[in-house]
C-alpha positions in Angstrom: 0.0 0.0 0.0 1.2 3.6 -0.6 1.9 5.9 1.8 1.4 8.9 0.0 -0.7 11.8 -0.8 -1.3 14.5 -3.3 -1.8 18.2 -3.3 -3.4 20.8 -5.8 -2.7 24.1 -5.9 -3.5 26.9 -8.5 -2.2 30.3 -8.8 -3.7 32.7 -10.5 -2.4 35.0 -13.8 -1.9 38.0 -11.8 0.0 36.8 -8.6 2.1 34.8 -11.0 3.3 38.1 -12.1 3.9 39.5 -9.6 6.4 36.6 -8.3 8.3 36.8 -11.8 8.8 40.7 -11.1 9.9 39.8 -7.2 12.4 36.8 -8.9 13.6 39.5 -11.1 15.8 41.2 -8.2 17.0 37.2 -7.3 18.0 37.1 -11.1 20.2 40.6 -10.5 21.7 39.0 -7.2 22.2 35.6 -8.8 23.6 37.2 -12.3 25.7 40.0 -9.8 26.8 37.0 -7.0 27.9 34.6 -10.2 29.9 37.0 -11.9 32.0 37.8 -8.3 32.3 33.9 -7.8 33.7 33.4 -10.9 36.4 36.6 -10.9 36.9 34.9 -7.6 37.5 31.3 -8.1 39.9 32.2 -11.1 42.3 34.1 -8.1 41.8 31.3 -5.6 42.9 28.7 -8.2 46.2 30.9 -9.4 46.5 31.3 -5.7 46.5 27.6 -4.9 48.7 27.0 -8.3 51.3 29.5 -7.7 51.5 28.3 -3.6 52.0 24.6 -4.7 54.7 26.2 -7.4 56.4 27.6 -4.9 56.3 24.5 -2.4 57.3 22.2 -4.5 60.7 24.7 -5.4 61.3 24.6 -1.7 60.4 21.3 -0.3 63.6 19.6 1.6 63.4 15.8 1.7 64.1 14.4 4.8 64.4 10.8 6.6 61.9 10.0 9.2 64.7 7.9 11.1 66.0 11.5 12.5 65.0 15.2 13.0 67.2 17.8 12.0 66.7 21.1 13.8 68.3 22.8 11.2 65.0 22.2 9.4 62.8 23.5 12.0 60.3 26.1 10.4 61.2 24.6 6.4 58.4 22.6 4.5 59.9 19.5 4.2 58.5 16.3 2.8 59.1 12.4 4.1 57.8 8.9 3.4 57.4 6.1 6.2 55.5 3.7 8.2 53.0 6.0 10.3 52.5 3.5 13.5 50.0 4.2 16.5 50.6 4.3 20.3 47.5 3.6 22.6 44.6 1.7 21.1 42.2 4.1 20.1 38.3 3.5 22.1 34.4 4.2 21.1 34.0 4.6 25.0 29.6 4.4 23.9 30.2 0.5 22.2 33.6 -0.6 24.5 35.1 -1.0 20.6 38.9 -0.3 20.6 41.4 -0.8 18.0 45.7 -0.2 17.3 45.0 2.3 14.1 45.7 5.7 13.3 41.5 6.5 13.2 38.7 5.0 13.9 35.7 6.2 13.1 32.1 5.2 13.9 28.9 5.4 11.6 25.6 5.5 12.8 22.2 5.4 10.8 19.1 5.1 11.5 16.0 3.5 10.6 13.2 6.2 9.8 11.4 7.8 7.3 11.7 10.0 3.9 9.6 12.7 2.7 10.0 12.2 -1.1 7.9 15.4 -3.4 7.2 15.4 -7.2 6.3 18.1 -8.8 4.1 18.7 -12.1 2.9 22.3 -13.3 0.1 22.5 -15.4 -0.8 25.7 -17.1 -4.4 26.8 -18.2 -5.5 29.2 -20.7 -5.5 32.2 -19.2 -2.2 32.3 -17.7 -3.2 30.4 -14.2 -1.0 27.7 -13.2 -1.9 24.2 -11.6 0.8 22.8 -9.4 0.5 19.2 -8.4 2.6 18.0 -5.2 2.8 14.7 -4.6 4.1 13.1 -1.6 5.5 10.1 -0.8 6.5 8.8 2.7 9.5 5.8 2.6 11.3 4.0 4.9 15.0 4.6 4.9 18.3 4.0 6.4 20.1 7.4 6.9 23.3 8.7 8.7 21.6 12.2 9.3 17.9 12.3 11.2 15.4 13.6 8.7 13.2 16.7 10.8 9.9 14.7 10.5 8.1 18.2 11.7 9.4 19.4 8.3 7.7 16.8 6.8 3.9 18.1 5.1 2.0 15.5 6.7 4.1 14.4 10.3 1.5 12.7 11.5 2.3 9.0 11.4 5.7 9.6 10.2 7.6 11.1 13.4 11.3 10.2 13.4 12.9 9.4 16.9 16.1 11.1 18.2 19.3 9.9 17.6 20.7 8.2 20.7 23.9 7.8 18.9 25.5 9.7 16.5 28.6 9.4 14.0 32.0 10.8 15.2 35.9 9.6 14.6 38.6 9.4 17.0 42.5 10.3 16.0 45.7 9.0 17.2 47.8 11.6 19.7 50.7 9.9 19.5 51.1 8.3 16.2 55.4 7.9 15.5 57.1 7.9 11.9 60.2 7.2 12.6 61.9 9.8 15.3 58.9 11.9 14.4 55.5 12.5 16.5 52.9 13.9 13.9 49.5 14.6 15.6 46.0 15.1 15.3 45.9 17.4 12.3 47.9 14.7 10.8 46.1 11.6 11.6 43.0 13.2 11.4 43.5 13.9 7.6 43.7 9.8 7.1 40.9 8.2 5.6 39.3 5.1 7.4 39.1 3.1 4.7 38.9 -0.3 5.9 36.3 -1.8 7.7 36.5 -3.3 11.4 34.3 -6.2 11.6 33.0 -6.9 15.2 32.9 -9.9 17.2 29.2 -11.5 17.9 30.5 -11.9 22.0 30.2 -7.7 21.8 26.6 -7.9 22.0 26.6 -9.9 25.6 29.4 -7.1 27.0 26.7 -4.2 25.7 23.7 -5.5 27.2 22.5 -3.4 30.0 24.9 -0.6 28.6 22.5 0.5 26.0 18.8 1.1 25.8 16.9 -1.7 24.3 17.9 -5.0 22.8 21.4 -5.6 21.2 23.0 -7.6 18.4 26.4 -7.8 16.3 25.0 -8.4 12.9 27.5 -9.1 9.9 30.4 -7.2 12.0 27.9 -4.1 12.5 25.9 -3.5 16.4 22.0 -3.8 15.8 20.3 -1.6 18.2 16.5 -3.4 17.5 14.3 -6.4 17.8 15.1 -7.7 14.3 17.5 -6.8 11.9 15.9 -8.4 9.1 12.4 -6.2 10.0 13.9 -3.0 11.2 11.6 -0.7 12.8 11.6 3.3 12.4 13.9 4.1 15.3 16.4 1.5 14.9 19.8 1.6 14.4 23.0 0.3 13.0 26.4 0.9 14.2 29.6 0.0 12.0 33.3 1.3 12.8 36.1 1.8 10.1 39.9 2.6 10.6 42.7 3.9 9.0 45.3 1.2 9.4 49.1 1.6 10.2 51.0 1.9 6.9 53.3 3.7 4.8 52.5 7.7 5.0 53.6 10.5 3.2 53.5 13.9 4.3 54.4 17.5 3.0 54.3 20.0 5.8 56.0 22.7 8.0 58.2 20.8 10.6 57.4 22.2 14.1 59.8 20.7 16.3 59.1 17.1 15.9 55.7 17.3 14.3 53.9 19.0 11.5 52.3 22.5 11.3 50.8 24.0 8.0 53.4 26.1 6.1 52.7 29.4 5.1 53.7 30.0 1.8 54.1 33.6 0.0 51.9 33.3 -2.6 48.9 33.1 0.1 48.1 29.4 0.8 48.9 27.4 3.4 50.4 23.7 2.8 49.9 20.3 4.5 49.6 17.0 2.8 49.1 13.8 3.9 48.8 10.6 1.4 48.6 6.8 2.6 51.2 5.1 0.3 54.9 5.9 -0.6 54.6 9.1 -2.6 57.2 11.1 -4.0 56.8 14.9 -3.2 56.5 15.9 -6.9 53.6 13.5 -7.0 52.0 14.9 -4.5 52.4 18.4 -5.8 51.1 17.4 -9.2 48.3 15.3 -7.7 47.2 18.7 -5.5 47.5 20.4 -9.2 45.4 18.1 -11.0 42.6 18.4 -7.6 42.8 22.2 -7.9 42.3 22.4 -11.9 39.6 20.1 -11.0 37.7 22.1 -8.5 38.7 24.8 -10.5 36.2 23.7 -13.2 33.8 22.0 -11.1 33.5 25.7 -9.7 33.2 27.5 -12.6 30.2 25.3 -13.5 28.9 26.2 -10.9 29.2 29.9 -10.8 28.0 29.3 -15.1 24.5 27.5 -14.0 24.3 30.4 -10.8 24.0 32.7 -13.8 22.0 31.0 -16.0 19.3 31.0 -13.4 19.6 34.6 -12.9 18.6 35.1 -16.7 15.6 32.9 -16.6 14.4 35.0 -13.7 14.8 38.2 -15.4 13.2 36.9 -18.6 10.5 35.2 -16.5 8.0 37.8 -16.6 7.7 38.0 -20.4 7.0 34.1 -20.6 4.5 34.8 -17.5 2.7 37.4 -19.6 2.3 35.3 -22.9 1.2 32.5 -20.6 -2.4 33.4 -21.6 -1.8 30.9 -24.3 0.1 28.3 -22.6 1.2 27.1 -26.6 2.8 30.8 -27.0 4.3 30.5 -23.2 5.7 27.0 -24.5 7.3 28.8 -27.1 8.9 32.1 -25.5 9.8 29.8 -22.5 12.3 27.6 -24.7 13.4 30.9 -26.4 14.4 32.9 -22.5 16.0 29.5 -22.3 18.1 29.9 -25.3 18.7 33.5 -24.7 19.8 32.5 -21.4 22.5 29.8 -22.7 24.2 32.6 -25.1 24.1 35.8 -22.7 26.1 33.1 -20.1 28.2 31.8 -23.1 29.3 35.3 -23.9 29.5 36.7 -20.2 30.9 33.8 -18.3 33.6 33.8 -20.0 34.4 37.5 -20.5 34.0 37.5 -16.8 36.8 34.6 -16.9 38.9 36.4 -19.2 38.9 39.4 -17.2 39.9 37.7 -13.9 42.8 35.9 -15.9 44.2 39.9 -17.2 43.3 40.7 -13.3 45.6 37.7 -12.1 47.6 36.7 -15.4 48.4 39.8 -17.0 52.0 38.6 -18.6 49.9 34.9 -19.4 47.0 36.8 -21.2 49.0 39.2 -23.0 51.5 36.4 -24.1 48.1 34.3 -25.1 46.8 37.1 -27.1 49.8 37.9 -28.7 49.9 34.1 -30.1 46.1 34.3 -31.5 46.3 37.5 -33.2 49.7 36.2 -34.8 47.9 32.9 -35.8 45.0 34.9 -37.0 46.9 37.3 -38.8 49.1 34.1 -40.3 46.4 32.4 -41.3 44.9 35.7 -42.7 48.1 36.3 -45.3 48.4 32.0 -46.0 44.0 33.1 -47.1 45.2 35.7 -49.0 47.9 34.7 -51.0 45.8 31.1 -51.8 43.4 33.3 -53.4 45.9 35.4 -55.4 47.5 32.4 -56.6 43.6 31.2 -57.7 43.0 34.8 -59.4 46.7 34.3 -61.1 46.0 31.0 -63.2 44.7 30.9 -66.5 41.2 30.3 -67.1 40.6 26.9 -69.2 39.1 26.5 -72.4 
């Protein structure tokens, strides 16, 4: 049976007017906002580029097996087992384990307000909105607000007795080196710590309600095979001892960001045996990546903007929903070429802002290819005009 229900709602020609008008200031801000993000992100990535430049130009490669205070204060780089001290404990489950973090993930059992949406225009310029709403049992690691929901009633999610959280090593070693926290803590936990079924009998009594190790994961519920809303799941995952390689400031005999001149500041920390010029080019490749993923962004941000200042005019030729259609896919298109032309003007401008020897070299090479290919044009059709016409 579905458990789910449906709303209509209808707006009428007028008031949908006036929200286009109102959503034309959010198109300004959105159009205004977008065009600062993307000047913005094109600094922030030379930024990050030239900092990681100048790291990797200073880096000094050290053993683990001794600290040299002559390199107090210098970003060096070194490679080496990364070992733990105490056993890290989840004092809540009585779970320890010898890794450099362990981290614990909690979900729980509760419900999902799921909405889809389908606008129906009428001649006239009125528009039906139809909501419906679906209600679905999930497992999550955040609690869904069930007083959010549109119809709580019969859907109220618990509290979370538990929630998800990760502890670090103190006083991890690499060699004659201590690194700490902000070292460990930057380690993924990517392997998984199954637990033993005889952790249910040492819980019982410690935590409210009944108890089971399930497939190396606590059970907090009756059964795990018929999970009720409130029920929860508890697994743990550590990052193991292992080869480590770090690029930081050395601080004595541990790690501290380095400050570099260009603006950023510098600490790296890879599981594996990594040289340091393939951790700088890997942070390259991550920051042209972002880079990109950021200037999509800040691209679709203005998109939107243009849509909501066109918005009105498909609002008023809504009267004929068929003509509404029509201007609707046009804003659309008029709002593709306004953020192909800007976006990247906006782009451009940021790189002459940041990159004025780059750009200047850049356009110096297309106008010389342009004007190249401009005289090879020329003289091809000369030498056409030059032959003799054939009988």
């Amino acid at each position: 049976m579905s458990d789910s229900f449906t709303e209509v709602a209808t707006k009428s020609w007028t008031s949908r007017i006036g929200e286009s008008i109102k959503g034309v200031l959010v198109g300004l801000v959105l159009i205004a906002g977008s065009c600062y993000f993307l000047f913005w992100n094109e600094g922030r990535a030379v930024q990050t580029q030239r900092s990681l430049t100048e790291g990797a130009s200073l880096v000094v490669a050290v053993a683990p097996a001794r600290v040299d205070p002559a390199n107090d204060g210098k970003l060096v780089h070194l490679s080496g087992d990364l070992k733990p001290g105490a056993a890290l404990a989840d004092p809540d489950f009585m779970v320890t384990a010898v890794a450099l973090r362990l981290a614990r993930t909690v979900e729980m059992y509760q419900w999902k307000e799921e909405t889809k949406t389908e606008t129906r225009r009428n001649v006239g310029g009125s528009e039906e909105t139809v909501t419906t709403y679906e209600y679905v049992r999930t497992w999550s690691e955040t609690r869904n607000d069930s007083s959010r929901f549109r119809r709580p009633e019969g859907h109220v999610n618990p509290p979370m007795a538990y929630r998800s959280t990760s502890y670090s090593s103190r006083d991890a070693t690499l060699g004659a080196y201590r690194p700490g926290t902000n070292i460990t803590d930057r380690l993924p936990t990517s392997a998984e710590l199954p637990l033993d079924r005889s952790l249910a009998d040492k819980l019982a009594g410690r935590v409210k309600g009944p108890v089971q190790v399930i497939d190396g994961r606590i059970y907090l519920g009756d059964n795990p095979s018929l999970p009720r809303i409130g029920d929860l799941r508890i697994g743990f995952n550590v990052a193991p001892p292992g080869p480590t390689s770090i690029i930081a400031r050395q601080a004595g005999t541990g790690f501290a960001e380095y400050q570099t001149k260009a603006g950023d500041r510098l600490l790296m920390v890879r599981p594996g045996s990594y040289s340091a010029a393939d951790m700088f080019a890997a942070a390259q490749r991550e920051n042209q990546i972002l880079t990109w993923i950021m200037r999509f962004a800040g691209m679709l941000a203005m998109f939107l903007g243009f849509m909501l200042i066109l918005r009105p005019l498909v609002v008023v030729a809504d009267v004929v929903p068929f003509i509404g259609s029509i201007l609707g896919a046009g804003a659309g298109i008029v709002s593709l070429v306004l953020t192909a032309i800007i976006a990247p003007l906006v782009i451009a401008l940021a790189w002459f802002w940041y990159r004025p020897l780059v750009s200047a070299a850049v356009l110096a090479i297309g106008f010389g290819l342009a004007y190249g290919f401009k005289r090879w044009a020329s003289r091809r059709v000369a030498a056409r005009k030059a032959q003799p016409a054939v009988a």
